[in-house]
N, C-alpha and C positions, 0 to 999 in steps of 0.2 A: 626763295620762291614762295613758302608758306607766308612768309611776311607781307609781298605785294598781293598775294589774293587777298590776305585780309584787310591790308590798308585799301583795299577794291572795295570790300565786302564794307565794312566803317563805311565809307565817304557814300554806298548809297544808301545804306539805311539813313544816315544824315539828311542826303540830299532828299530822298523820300519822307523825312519827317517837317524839312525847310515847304516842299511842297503842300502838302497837309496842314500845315498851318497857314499859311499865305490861302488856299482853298477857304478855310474855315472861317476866315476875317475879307474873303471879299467882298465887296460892295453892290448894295444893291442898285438892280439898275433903271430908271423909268425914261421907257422909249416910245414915242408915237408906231406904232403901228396897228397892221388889218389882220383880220381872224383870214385864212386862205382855205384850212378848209380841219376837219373833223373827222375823228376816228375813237369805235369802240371795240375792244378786243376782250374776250374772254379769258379769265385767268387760269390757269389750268394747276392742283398741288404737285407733288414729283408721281405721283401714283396716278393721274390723270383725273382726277373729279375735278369737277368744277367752283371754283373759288369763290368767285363775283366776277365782273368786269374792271378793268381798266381805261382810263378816260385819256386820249391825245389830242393835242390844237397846234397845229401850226400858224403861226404867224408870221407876218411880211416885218421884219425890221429892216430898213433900208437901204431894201430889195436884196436882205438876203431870210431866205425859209430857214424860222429857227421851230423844230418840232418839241413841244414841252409836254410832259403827262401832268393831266388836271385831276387832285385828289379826290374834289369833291363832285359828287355826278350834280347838285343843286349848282355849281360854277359852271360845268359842262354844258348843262340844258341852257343858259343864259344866254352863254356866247353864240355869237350867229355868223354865220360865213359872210365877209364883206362888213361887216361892221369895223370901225375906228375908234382906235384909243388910245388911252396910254396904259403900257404893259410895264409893269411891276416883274421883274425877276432878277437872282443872283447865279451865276456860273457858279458851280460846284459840286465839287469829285466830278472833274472834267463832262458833266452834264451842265444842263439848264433846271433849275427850280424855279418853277413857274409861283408868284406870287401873289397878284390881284393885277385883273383886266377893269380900268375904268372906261367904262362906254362914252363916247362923245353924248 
């Protein structure tokens, strides 16, 4: 019995290290789409003061809403709702990293 828990315990630390790597080497991607719409949310530390903000955009990739956090608030103020382009990002650690919107 201790044997199959641990040949359990092995194969997912494996397969969670096989994922994590595969994550860390994927590819970036540049897709046509439109800004759909904007969000700024207040960051809060674990004791409750206030941090900064944090910056969201959703975009339409083809027609499906992918929502990304934008690091920078000078990239945030650029984007415009209804604008077209090509979007720059990589999927990773089961998110989206948003990486440069080029405006038509």
């Amino acid at each position: 019995m201790i044997a199959i828990i641990t040949t359990l315990f092995i194969f997912k630390i494996i397969r969670d290290m096989r994922f994590r790597e595969l994550e860390s080497k994927a590819a970036v991607e540049l897709v046509r789409s439109t800004v759909i719409s904007k969000r700024k949310e207040q960051s809060k530390s674990t004791s409750g003061k206030f941090t900064g903000f944090a910056y969201f955009v959703v975009f339409d990739v083809r027609g499906e809403q992918m929502e990304m956090q934008i690091l920078s608030e000078e990239q945030f103020r650029e984007l415009r709702i209804g604008q077209k382009g090509l979007l720059q990002y990589q999927r990773k650690n089961r998110s989206l990293l948003f990486i440069h919107f080029d405006k038509d």
